[in-house]
Every structure is written in structure tokens, then in C-alpha cells.
C-alpha positions as CSV (number, residue, x, y, z in Angstrom):
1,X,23.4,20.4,-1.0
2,X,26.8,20.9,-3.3
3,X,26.2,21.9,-6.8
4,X,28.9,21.4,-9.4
5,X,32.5,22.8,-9.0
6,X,34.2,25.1,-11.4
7,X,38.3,25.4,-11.3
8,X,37.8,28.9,-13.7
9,X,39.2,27.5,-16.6
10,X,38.6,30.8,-18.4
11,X,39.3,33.1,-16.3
12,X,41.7,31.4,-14.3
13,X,40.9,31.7,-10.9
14,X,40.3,29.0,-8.2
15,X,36.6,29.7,-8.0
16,X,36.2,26.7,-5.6
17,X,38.3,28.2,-2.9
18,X,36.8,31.7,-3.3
19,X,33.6,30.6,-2.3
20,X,35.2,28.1,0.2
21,X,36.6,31.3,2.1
22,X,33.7,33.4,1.3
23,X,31.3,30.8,2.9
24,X,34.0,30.1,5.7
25,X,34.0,33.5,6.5
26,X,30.7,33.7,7.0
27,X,30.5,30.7,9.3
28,X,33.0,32.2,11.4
29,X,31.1,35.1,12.2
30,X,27.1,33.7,11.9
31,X,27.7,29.7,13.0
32,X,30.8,29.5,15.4
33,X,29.4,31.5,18.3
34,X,26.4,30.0,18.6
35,X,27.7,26.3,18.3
36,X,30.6,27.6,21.1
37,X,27.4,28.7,23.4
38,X,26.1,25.9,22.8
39,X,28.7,23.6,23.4
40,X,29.4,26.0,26.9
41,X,25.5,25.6,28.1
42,X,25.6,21.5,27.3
43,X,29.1,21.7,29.6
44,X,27.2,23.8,32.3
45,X,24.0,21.3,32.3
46,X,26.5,18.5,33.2
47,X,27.6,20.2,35.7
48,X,24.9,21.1,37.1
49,X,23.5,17.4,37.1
50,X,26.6,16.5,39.0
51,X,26.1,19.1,41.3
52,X,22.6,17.8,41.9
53,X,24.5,14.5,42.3
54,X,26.8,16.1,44.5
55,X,24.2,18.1,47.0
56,X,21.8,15.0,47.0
57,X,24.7,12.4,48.9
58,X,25.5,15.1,51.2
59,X,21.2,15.1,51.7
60,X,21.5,11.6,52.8
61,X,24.6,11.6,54.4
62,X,22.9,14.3,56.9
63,X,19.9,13.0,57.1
64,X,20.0,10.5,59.7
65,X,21.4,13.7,62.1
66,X,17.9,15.5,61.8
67,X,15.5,15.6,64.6
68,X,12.7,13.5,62.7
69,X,15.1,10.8,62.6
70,X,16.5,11.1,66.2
71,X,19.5,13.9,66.2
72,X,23.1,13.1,65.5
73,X,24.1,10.3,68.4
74,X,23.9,7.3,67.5
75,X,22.3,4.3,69.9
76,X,22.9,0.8,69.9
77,X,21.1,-2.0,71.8
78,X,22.9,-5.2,73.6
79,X,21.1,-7.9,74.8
80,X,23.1,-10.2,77.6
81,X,21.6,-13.1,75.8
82,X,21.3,-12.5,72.1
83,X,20.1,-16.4,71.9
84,X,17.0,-14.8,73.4
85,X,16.2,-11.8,72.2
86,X,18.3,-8.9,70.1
87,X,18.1,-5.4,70.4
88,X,18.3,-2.6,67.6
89,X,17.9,1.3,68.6
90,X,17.6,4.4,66.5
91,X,19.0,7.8,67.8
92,X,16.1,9.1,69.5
93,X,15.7,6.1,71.5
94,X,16.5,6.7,75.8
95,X,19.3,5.1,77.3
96,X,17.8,2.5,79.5
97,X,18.2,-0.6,80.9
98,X,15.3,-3.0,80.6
99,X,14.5,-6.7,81.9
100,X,13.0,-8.6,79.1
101,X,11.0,-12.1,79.5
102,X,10.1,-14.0,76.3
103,X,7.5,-16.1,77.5
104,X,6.3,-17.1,73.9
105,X,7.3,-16.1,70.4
106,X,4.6,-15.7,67.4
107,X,4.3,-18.5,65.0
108,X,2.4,-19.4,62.0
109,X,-0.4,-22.3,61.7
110,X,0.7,-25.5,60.1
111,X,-2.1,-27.7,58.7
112,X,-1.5,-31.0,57.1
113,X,-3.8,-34.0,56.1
114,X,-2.4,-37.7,57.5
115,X,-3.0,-39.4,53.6
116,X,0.7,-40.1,52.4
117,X,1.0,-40.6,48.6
118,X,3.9,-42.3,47.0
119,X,4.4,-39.9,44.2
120,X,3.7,-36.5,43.1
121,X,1.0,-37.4,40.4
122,X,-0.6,-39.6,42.7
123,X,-4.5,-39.1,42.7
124,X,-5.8,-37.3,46.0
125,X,-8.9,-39.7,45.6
126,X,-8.9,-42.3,43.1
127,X,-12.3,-43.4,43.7
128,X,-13.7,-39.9,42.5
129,X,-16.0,-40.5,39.7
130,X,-16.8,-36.8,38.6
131,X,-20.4,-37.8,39.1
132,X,-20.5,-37.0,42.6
133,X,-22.0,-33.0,43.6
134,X,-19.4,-30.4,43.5
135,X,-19.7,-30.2,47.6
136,X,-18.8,-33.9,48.0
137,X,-15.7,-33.7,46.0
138,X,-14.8,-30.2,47.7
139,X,-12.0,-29.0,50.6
140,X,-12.4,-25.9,51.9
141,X,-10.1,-23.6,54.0
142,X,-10.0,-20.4,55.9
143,X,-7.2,-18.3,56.8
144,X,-6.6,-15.3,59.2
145,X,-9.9,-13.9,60.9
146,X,-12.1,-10.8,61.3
147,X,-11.1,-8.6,58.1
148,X,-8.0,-10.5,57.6
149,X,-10.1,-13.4,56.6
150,X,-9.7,-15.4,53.7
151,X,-11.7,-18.4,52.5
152,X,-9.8,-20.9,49.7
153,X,-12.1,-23.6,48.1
154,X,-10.8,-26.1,45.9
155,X,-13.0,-28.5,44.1
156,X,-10.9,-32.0,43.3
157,X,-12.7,-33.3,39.6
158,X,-12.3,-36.8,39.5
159,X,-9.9,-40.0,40.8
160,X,-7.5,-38.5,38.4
161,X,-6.7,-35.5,40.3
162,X,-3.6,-35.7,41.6
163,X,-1.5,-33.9,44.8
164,X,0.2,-32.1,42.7
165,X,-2.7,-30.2,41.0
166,X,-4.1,-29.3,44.5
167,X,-1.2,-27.5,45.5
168,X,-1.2,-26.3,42.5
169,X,-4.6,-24.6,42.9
170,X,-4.2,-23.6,46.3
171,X,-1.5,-21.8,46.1
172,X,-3.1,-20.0,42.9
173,X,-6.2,-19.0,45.3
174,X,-4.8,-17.9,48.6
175,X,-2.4,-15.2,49.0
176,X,-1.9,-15.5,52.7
177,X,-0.9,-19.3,52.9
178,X,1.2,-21.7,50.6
179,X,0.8,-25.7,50.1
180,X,3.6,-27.9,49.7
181,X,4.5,-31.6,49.0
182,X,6.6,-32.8,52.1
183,X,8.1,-36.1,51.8
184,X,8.3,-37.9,55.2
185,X,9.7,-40.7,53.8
186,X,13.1,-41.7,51.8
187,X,14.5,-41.0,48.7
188,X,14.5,-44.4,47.6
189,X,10.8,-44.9,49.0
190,X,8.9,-41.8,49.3
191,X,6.0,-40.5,51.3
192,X,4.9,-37.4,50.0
193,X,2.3,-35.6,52.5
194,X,0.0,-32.2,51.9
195,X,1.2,-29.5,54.0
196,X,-0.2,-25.7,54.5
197,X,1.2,-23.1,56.2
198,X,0.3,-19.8,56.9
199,X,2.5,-16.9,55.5
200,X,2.0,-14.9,58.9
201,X,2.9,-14.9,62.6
202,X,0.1,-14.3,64.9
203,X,-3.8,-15.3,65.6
204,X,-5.6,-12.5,63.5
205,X,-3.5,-13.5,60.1
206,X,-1.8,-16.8,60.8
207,X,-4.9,-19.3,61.7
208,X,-5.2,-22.1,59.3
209,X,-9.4,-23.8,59.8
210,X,-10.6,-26.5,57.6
211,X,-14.2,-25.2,57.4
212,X,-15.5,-28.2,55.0
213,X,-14.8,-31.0,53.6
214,X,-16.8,-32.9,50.5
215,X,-18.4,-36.6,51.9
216,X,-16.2,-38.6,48.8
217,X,-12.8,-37.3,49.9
218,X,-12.3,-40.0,52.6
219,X,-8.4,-39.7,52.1
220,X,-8.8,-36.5,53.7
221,X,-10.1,-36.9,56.3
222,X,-7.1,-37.4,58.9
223,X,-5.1,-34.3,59.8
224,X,-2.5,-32.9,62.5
225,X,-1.8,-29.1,63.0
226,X,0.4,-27.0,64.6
227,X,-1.8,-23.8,65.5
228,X,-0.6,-20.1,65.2
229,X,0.5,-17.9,68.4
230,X,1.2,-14.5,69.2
231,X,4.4,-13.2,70.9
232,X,4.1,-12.2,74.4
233,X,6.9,-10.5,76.5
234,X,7.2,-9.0,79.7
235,X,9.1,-6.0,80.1
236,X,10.2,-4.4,83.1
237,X,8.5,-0.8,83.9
238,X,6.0,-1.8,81.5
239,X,4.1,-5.1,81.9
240,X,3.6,-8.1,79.9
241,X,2.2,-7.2,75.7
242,X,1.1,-9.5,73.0
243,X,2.0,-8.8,69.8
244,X,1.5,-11.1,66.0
245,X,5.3,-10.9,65.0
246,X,8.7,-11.9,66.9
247,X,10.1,-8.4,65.8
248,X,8.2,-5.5,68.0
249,X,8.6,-1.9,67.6
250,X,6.4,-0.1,69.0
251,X,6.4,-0.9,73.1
252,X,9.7,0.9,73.7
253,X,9.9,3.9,72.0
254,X,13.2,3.9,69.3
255,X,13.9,0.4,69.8
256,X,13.1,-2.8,68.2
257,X,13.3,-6.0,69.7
258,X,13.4,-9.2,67.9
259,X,12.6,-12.5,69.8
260,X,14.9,-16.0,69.3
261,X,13.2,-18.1,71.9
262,X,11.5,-18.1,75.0
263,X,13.9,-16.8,78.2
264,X,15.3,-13.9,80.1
265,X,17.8,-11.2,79.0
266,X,18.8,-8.0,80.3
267,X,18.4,-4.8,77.1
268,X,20.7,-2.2,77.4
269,X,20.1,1.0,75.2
270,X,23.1,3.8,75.3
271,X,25.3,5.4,72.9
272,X,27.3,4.1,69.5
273,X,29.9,6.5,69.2
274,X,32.1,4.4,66.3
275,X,28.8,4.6,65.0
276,X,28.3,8.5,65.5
277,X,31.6,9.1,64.0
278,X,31.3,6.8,60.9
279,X,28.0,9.0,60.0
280,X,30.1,11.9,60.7
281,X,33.2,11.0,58.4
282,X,30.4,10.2,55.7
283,X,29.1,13.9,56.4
284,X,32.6,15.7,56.2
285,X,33.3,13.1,52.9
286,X,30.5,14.1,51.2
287,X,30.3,18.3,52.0
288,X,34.6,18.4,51.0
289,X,33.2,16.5,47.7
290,X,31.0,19.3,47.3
291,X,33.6,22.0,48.0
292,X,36.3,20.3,45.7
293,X,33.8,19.6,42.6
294,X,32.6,23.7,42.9
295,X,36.0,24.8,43.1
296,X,37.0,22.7,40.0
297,X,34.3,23.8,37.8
298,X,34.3,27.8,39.2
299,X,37.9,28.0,37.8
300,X,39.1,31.0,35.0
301,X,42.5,29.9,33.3
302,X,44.5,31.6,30.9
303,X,45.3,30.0,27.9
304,X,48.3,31.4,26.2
305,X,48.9,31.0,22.0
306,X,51.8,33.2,21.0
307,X,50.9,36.4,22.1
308,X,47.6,36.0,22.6
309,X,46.1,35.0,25.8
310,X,42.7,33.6,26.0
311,X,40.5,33.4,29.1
312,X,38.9,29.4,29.7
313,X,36.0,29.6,31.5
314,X,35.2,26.2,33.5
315,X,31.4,24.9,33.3
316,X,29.9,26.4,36.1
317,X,32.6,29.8,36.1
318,X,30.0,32.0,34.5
319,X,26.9,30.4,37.0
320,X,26.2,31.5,40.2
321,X,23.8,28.6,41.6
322,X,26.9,27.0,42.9
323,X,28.3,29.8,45.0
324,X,25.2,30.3,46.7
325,X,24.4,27.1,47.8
326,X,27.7,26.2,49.1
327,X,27.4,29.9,50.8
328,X,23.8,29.2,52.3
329,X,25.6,25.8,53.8
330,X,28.4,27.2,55.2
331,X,25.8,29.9,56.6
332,X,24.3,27.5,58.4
333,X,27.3,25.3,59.7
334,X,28.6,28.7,61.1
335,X,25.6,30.3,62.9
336,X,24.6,26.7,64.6
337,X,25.1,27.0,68.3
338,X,23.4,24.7,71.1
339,X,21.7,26.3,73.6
340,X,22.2,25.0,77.0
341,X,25.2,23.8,76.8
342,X,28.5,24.8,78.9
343,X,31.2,22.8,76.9
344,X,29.9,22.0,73.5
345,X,28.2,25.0,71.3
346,X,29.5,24.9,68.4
347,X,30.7,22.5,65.4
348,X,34.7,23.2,66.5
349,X,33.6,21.9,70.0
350,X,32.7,18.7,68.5
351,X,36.2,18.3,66.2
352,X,34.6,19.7,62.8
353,X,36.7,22.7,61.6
354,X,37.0,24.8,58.5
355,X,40.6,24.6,56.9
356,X,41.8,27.1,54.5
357,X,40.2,25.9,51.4
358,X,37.5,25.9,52.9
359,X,37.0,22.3,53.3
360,X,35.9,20.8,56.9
361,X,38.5,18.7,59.2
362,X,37.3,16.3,61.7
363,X,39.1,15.6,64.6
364,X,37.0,12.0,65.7
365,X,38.8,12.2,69.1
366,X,37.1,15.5,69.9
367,X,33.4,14.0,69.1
368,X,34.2,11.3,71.6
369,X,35.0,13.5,74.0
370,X,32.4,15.9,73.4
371,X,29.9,13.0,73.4
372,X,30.7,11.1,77.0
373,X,30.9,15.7,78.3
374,X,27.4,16.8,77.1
375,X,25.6,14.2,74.4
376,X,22.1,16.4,74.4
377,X,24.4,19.1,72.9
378,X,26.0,17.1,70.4
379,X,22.9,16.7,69.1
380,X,21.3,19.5,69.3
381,X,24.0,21.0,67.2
382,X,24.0,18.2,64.5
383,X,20.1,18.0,64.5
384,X,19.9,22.5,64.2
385,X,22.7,21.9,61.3
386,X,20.3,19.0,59.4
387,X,17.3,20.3,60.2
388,X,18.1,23.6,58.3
389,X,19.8,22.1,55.4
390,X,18.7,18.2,54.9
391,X,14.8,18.3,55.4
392,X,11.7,19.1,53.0
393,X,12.4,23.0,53.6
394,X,16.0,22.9,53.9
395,X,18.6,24.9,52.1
396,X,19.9,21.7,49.7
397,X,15.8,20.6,48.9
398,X,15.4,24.0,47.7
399,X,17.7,23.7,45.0
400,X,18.0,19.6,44.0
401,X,14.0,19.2,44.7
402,X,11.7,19.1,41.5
403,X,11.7,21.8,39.7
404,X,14.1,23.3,42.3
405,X,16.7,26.1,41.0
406,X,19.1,23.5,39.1
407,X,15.6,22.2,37.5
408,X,14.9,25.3,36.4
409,X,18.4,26.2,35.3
410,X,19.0,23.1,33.4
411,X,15.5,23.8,31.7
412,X,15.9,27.5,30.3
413,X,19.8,26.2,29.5
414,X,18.2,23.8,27.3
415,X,16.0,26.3,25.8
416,X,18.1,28.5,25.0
417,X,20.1,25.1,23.3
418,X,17.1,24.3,21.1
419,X,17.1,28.2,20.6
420,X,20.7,28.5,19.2
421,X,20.3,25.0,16.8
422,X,17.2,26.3,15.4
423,X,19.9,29.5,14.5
424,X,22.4,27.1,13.8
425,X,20.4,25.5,11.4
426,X,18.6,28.5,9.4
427,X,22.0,30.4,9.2
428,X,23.7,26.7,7.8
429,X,20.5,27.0,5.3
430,X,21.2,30.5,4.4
431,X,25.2,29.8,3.4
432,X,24.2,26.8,1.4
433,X,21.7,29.4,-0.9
434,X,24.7,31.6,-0.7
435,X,26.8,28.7,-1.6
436,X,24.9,28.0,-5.2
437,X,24.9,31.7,-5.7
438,X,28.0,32.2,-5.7
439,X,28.9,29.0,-8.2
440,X,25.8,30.2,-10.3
441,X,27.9,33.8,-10.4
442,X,31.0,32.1,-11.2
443,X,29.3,29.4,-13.6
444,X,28.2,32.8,-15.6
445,X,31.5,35.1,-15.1
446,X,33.5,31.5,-16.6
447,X,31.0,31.8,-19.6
448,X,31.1,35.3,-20.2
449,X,34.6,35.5,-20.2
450,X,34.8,31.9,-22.5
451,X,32.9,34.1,-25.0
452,X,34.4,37.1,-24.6
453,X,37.8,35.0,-25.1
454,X,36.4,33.1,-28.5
455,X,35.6,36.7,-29.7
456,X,39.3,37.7,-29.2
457,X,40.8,34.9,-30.9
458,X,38.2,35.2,-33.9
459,X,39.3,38.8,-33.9
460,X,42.8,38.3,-34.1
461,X,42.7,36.0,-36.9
462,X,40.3,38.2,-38.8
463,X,42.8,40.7,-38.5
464,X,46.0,38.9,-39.3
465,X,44.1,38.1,-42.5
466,X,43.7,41.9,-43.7
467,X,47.7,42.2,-43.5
């Protein structure tokens, strides 16, 4: 809060900037340092949440080359007739060649009722009264079976209840099939009809039964239906399975096979290498990121004014979090060796070098190679690399996890932020007392000296009277 400025009229100093440079003075040596550390430790935090940033894509970009999802090889599935059935295949799937027979594929239940209606507010039974009992004027439906079952009940009101509001009211009371309004006929002459379908493949959630149906709904009582099926496909080596979906996943272990139509086509399961080295480019990407952004933020310049050379310290220089997770990775990348294997041990044996700045090459040739040589030790060295550094209890989780070591950094940085304001703030409150101190000193040192001044003058002319 500013109190009111004096220019020392009687004693003719600049009071003002006296306590401007007394006050500044102060600031220099009580306020400046701890706004700089402040200012330095919000710097750091950033960095530190890129880094998090930073160590987190390189997580993902190695996960896929751990052993819970399959090692580092890539696999790929081709079907000689994809018009039948496609293949997918995930790394830890065999190479294998399998005879597959779609004999039938899964399908949903269609129900519908014969009763065509010309328009969508067209009354399901017109000759409803309302008087009727509640059974007479009610449909009733069940869908799936055993615990997948689900009953749907609709009671229609009266002859003004139209198609519309029972799909309406269906569709608000199941969640496991939907009602429609198809219209079989023309645009110009429409012929709406009530259809239901199931919102599942398969007999134990797809089965659409009409289980009752009210005496007064005679409009209802003509119906066609399309009932629900399960897949079934035989598989050479393992025999003929039924299963409630077109897209199976658990007969052949690491593959997936999703079903067109009914036929015969030949499954082949073997390596993606462009695949293998797209994931490994991604890898290489995302650790020289890494290297690049530490090496950035680790750096000391000088900065020169004049004579005087000054030291610039970039965010993470004075932090050693960085360093040692960068040095834990590289510990890792450089003790992996494969056991077992004759020509491929080691990352160089699969094209992945360290240049002199410490960033990784990768030679893609190399991988290929490696890959047709020995393929069980290309992953075992990719898969010993992730597992130690990309899982739960890797090197990387141990530092980006929840209240991992950049959590905890980031937290007592922040602390010691609130810390320094709280300074900030009480030494800001102190100056401004000083502040009105010093104008209440000067406001009295002007007045004194006014006096002292009026004296004089009264003085002198008393005496150049007596002459």
C-alpha cells in the first residue's frame, strides 16, 4: 500500500528515490533469490513432466517386444481366400499352416410380425378398447437363455397405440435386442412392418421367443423369423468347434480368425518383418527422443556481459533423475545377450548400434537378416531388453509410475515453491512497513527542518531590525 510522496521541499532532497533505492536494495538481496529459485524449480517441473512424456512413448513403443505380449517378431496371418475367412496373429503365435472349413457362421435371431401398417402412427390394434385385462392387450418376449436371459413385456393401452410407441417401449426395456420400423413397401406407398433383432451372434445370447401374446392383439398374431446360429469350423489338427461369434480367438493359440462365409481356405501363420522393423524404428525414434531432450536440458552455458561471465544452468542441469534413468536404460540395452544363440547375441547383431552421442542407429537390413538366421534369438533379445525396462517392475515404471521418482520430485519441487512464495510474500510485507517508515521519517525530517527554517528567517529579520 503507497502512502503519500514527499519531493523534500525543505530540505531538498529527492526523498522519493531514497526510499526507492533503499527498498530496491533490499529486494535485491531478500526478494530476487527466492523468486529466481522459484522461477528455476517451475523450469525443472516442466521438464520433468516432459521427461515423464518422454520415458512413457518409449514404454509403449517397447511394449509390444515384451514376453507377455509375444517377444519382438512380429507375425502375420494370410488366408488363400480372404472371402472366407481372415486371419490376424500376435507375436507369440507358432508358425503354422492350418486347413480351415467354415461350415456355418454365427448369426443373430430376426423376429418380425406379418401386420404391415401404412404409416408410422398407425395403431397396432385399433379395436383395443382399454377395457380389456392387461394380459389380453400384452406381447411378451424373451431373449438369450440360461443366465443370459432376458424377458421384455410390453402392454399396448388402447386402439390408439401406435407402431411407433411399441418400438418405442421395446427398445426402452431390452438391452440385448432393438425394434425397428422396416418398410417393405415404396416410398410413395409404404408398408411399414415390426421387426426385432437380436444384438448378439450365437444361441445362448442371440434367440429371439415370443413367450405370450394378449387374446385382443389379433394383428399380431402372424410372424416369420430368422433364428440365431453359432459358428462352427473345422480346423485341421484340431477338429471341428462351435463358437457364438464369427471372430474366434481362442482355438489357435495367438491367432484370431474372423469368418466371411461358409467355405475352405488354407491359414498361414509366419513372420511380419516390415512389421518387426516398423516397431523397431518406433523404438530407436522414441529412445534418441529421449537422449536428445536430456541432453538439451543437462546443458551449462556461459553467458558473457562485459567482463563478467555468468554460468546458465538448463532445467534439468542441476537434477540428476535424468542421468540415471537414461544410465539404467543403456545398462540394460548393453548387458542383454541371448542365450543359445550362435549368430545373433547381442543388439549390434540385430542392426541397433550406439553412435557417438550416444544415440542408437538401426541398420533395418541387418534385422532382416538376423531374423530369416535365428528368429527365437531376435526375440529373446528384444523380449530380455523390454522385459527389464517396459513392464510393471521395469526400470522406466519405476520412475513415470504413480508416485514414481519424477512424482515425488515434482511434489517436494512444488513444496519447496509454495515454501519460497510464502517468503516471497512476508519479505514483500516487511518492505512495504519499511516503505511507510521511511516516508513517515522523511514526512518528520521535511517538518523539522520547515520549522527549523521559519525560525531562521524570523531570526534574521529580528536581527536586521536591532541594526
Amino acid at each position: 500500500m503507497s502512502g503519500p510522496s514527499f519531493g523534500g521541499i525543505a530540505s531538498g532532497l529527492d526523498t522519493q528515490s531514497l526510499i526507492d533505492a533503499t527498498i530496491n536494495a533490499s529486494r535485491r538481496t531478500r526478494v530476487k533469490p527466492n523468486q529466481d529459485r522459484v522461477t528455476e524449480l517451475e523450469s525443472t517441473n516442466t521438464a520433468l513432466e516432459s521427461l515423464t512424456e518422454k520415458l512413457t512413448t518409449l514404454r509403449d513403443a517397447l511394449n509390444p517386444f515384451t514376453t507377455l505380449e509375444g517377444g519382438g517378431v512380429s507375425k502375420t496371418g494370410t488366408s488363400s481366400k480372404e472371402s472366407v475367412v481372415s486371419a490376424m496373429a500376435i507375436a507369440s503365435a507358432t508358425n503354422a499352416s492350418y486347413s480351415v472349413t467354415v461350415n456355418t457362421l454365427a448369426s443373430n435371431h430376426t423376429y418380425s410380425f406379418d401386420q404391415t401398417y401404412s404409416d408410422t402412427t398407425s395403431a397396432i390394434q385399433s379395436t383395443l378398447t382399454g377395457g380389456e385385462a392387461a394380459a389380453d392387450r400384452t406381447v411378451t418376449f424373451t431373449v438369450g437363455t440360461g443366465t443370459e436371459l432376458e424377458t421384455v413385456s410390453i402392454e399396448i393401452t388402447d386402439g390408439s397405440y401406435s407402431v411407433q410407441n411399441y418400438v418405442d417401449a421395446f427398445n426402452a426395456a431390452s438391452s440385448k435386442a432393438r425394434a425397428s420400423l422396416v418398410n417393405v413397401g415404396t416410398t410413395s406407398s409404404p408398408s411399414y412392418k415390426v421387426v426385432i433383432s437380436s444384438l448378439y451372434e450365437g444361441t445362448a445370447k442371440g434367440t429371439i421367443a415370443r413367450t405370450a401374446l394378449g387374446a385382443s392383439l389379433t394383428n399380431l398374431t402372424g410372424s416369420s423369423e430368422s433364428a440365431a446360429t453359432n459358428a462352427s469350423v473345422t480346423i485341421t489338427g484340431i477338429g471341428t468347434v462351435t463358437r457364438a461369434t464369427n471372430s474366434i480367438s481362442d482355438v489357435i493359440s495367438g491367432v484370431t480368425l474372423n469368418l466371411s462365409s461358409t467355405g475352405t481356405s488354407t491359414v498361414k501363420i509366419s513372420e511380419d518383418v516390415p512389421s518387426t522393423i516398423t516397431k523397431v524404428q518406433q523404438f530407436i525414434d522414441a529412445y534418441n527422443d529421449l537422449v536428445t531432450f536430456i541432453t538439451e536440458n543437462n546443458a551449462i552455458t556461459e553467458e558473457k556481459k562485459g567482463s563478467e561471465i555468468t554460468n546458465v544452468f538448463a532445467p534439468l542441469a542441476k537434477s540428476r533423475l535424468d542421468d540415471n534413468v537414461l544410465f539404467s536404460i543403456r545398462s540394460e540395452l548393453s548387458q542383454v545377450i541371448a542365450s543359445g544363440g550362435s549368430a545373433v547375441r547381442v543388439f549390434a547383431d540385430l542392426g541397433i548400434t550406439t553412435e557417438r552421442d550416444g544415440k542408437l542407429k538401426f541398420d533395418s537390413a541387418k534385422l532382416q537378416e538376423a531374423i530369416s538366421a535365428e528368429v527365437t534369438s531376435v526375440t529373446k533379445v528384444f523380449s530380455a531388453f523390454a522385459d527389464a525396462t517396459a513392464t510393471t517392475t521395469g526400470v522406466i515404471n519405476q520412475y513415470i509410475r504413480f508416485n514414481g521418482l519424477l512424482d515425488i520430485s515434482v511434489a517436494a519441487n512444488k513444496t519447496s515453491i509454495d515454501d519460497l512464495n510464502d517468503r516471497i510474500a512476508d519479505a514483500e510485507a516487511q518492505l512495504e512497513r519499511q516503505t511507510q517508515l521511511l516516508r513517515a521519517r522523511y514526512a518528520r525530517l521535511e517538518q523539522t527542518m520547515g520549522r527549523l527554517q521559519s525560525q531562521q528567517s524570523s531570526l534574521t529579520s529580528a536581527l536586521a531590525g536591532l541594526r
